[in-house]
Z-matrix of the N, CA and C atoms (Angstrom, degrees):
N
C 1 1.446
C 2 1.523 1 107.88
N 3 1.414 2 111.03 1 126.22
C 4 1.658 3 116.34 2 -177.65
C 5 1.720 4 109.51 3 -82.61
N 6 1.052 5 89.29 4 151.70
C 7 2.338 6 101.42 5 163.58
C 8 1.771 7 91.77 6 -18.46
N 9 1.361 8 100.21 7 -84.46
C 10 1.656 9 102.88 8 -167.73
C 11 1.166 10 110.04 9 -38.67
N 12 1.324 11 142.08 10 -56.60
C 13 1.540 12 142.10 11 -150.64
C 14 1.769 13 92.40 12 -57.99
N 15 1.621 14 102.46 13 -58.59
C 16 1.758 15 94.17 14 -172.95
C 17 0.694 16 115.11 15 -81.45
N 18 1.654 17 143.81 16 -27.48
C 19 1.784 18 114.30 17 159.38
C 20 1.166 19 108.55 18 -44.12
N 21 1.389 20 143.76 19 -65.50
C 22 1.503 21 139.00 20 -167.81
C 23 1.941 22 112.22 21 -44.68
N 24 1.321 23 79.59 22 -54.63
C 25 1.863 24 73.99 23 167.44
C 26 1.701 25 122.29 24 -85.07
N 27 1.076 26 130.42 25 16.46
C 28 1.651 27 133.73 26 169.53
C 29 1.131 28 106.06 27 -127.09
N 30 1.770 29 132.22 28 -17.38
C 31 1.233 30 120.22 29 162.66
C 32 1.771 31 87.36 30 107.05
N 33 1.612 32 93.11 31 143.73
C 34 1.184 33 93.73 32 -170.24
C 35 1.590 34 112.43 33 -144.84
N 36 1.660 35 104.38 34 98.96
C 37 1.568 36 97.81 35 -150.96
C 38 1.664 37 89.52 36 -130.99
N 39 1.149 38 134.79 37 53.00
C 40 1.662 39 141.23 38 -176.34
C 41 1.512 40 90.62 39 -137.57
N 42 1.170 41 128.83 40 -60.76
C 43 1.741 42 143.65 41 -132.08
C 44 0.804 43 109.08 42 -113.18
N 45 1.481 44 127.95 43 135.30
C 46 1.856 45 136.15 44 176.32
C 47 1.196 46 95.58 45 -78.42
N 48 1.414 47 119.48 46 169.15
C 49 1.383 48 120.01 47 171.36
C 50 1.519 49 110.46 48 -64.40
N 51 1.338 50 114.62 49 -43.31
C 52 1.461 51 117.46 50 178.47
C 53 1.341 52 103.49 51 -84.37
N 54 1.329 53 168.35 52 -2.62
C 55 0.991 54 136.11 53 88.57
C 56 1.621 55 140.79 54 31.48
N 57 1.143 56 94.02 55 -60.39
C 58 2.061 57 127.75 56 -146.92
C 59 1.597 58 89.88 57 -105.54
N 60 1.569 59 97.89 58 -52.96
C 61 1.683 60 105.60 59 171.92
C 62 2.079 61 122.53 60 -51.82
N 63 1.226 62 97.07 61 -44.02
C 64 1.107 63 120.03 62 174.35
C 65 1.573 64 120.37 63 -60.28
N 66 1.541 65 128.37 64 -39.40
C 67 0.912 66 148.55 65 -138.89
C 68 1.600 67 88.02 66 -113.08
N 69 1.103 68 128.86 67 -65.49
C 70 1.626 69 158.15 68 159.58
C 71 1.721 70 90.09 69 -24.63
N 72 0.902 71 121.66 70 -68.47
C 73 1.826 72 127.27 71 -165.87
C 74 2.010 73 96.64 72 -70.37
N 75 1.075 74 103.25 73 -64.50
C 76 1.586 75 98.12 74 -176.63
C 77 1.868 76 114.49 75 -53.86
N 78 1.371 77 119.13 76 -29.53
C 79 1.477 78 122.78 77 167.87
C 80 1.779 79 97.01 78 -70.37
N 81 1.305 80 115.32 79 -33.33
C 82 1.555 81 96.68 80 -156.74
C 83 1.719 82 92.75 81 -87.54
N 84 1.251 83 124.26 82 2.71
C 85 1.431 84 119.77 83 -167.56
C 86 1.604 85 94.79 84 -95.35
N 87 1.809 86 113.86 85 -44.50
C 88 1.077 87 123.45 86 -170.87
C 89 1.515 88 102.91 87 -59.71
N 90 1.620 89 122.06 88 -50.41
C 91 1.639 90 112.43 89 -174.27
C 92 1.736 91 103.29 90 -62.96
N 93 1.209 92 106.14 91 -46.99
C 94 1.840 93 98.34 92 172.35
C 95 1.292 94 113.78 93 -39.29
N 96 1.457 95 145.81 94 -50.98
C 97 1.323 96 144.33 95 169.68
C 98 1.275 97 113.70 96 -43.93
N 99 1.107 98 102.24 97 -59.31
C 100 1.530 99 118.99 98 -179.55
C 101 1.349 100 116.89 99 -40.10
N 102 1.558 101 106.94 100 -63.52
C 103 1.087 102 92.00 101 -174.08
C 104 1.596 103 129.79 102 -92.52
N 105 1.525 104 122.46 103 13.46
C 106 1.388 105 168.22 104 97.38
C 107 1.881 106 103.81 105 25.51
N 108 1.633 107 103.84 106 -77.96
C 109 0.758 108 132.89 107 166.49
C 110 1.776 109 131.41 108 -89.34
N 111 1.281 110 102.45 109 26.58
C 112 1.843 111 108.17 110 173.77
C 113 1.498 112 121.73 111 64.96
N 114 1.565 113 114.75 112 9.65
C 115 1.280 114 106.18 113 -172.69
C 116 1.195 115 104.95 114 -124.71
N 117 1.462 116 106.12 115 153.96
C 118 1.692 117 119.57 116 -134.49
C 119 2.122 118 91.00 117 -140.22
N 120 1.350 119 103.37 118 -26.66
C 121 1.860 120 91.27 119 -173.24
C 122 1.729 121 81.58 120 -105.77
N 123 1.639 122 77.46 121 -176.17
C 124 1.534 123 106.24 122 158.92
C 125 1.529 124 113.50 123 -131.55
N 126 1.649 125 109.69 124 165.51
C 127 1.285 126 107.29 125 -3.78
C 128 1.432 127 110.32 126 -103.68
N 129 1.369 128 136.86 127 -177.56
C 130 1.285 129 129.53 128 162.11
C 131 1.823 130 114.41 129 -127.65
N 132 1.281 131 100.09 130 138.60
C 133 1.730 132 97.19 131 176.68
C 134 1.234 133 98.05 132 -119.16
N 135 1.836 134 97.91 133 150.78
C 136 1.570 135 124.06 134 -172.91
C 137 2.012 136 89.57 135 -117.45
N 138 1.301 137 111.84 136 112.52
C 139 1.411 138 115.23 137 167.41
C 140 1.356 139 104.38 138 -107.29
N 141 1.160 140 92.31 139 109.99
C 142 2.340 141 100.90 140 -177.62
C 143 1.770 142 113.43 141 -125.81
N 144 0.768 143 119.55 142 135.51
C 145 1.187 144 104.52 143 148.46
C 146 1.328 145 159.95 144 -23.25
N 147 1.128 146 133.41 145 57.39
C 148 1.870 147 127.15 146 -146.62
C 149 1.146 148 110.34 147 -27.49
N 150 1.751 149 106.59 148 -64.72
C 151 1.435 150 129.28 149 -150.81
C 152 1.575 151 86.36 150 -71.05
N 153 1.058 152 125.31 151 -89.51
C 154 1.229 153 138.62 152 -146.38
C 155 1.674 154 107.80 153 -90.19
N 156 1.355 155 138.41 154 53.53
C 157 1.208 156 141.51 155 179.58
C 158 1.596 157 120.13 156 -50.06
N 159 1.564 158 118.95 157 115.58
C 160 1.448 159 123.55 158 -178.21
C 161 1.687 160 110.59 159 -155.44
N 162 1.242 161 110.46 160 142.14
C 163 1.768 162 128.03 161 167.56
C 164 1.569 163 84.27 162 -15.91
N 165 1.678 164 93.31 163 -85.01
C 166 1.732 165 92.60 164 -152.87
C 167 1.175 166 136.71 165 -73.92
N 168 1.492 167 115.52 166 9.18
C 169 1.315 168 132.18 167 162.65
C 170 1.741 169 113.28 168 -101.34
N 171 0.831 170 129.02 169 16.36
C 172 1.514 171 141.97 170 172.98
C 173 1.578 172 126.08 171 -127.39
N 174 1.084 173 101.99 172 130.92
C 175 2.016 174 122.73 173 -170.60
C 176 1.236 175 97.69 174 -100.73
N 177 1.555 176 107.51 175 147.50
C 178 2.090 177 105.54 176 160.36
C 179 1.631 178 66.33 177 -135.10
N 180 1.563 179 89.50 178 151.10
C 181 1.567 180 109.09 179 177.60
C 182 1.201 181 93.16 180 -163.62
N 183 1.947 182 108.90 181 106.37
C 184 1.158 183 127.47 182 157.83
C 185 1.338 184 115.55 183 -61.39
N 186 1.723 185 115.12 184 155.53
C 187 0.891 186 102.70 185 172.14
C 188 1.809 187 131.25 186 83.23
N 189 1.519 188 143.79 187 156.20
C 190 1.310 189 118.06 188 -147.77
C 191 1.696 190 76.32 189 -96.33
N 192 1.461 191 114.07 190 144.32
C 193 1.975 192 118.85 191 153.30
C 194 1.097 193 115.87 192 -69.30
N 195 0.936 194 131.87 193 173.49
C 196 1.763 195 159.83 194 157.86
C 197 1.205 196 87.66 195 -91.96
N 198 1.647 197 95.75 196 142.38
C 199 1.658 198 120.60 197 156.52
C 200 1.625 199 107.82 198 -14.93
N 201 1.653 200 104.93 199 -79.02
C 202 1.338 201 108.56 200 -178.05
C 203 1.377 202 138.17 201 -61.56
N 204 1.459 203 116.89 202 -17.88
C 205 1.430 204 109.82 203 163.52
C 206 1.465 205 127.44 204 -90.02
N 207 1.500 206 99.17 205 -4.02
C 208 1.436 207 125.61 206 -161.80
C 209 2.234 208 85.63 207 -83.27
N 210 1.440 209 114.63 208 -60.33
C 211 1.120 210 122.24 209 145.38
C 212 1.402 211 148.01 210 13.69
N 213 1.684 212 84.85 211 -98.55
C 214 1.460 213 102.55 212 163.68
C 215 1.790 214 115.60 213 -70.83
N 216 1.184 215 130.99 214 -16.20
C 217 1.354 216 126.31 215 165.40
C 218 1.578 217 106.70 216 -64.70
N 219 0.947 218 121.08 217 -60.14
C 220 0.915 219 137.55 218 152.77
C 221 2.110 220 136.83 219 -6.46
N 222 1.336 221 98.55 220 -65.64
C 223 1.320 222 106.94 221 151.01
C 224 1.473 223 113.91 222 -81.88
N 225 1.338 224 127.88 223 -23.68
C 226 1.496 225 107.59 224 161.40
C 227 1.356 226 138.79 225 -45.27
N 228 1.811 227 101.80 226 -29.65
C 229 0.986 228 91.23 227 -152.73
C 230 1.622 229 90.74 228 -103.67
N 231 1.452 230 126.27 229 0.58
C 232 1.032 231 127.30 230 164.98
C 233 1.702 232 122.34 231 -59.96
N 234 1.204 233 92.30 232 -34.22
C 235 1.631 234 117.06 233 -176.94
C 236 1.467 235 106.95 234 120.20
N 237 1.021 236 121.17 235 -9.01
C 238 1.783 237 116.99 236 -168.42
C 239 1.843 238 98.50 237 -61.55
């Protein structure tokens, strides 16, 4: 069952349809990654670089981080 199916069945009184539409496409882009990349729970964070995207400046960290690994991904991907 998608986003839409259960707003329609819990009622849906926050969200425009385009809104809902909007919201619906960015989850369906996020499970496309997902499953892209082999991962199946949540949650998982990707800390990358915007500007400069590379292997060794980028973390996948299944699962919720701690402060500190949350962190150190973090300055990785700065370059520090």
């Amino acid at each position: 069952m998608g986003y839409k199916e259960i707003l329609d069945q819990q009622g849906n009184f926050l969200l425009t349809v385009e809104m809902r539409d909007q919201l619906q496409n960015v989850l369906d882009a996020n499970m496309m990654l997902a499953d892209k990349l082999n991962y199946s729970g949540t949650p998982v964070f990707i800390v990358m670089n915007m500007k400069n995207p590379q292997n060794k400046t980028t973390t996948i960290m299944p699962g919720a981080p701690d402060f500190y690994r949350l962190q150190q991904a973090i300055n990785k991907a700065k370059g520090n």
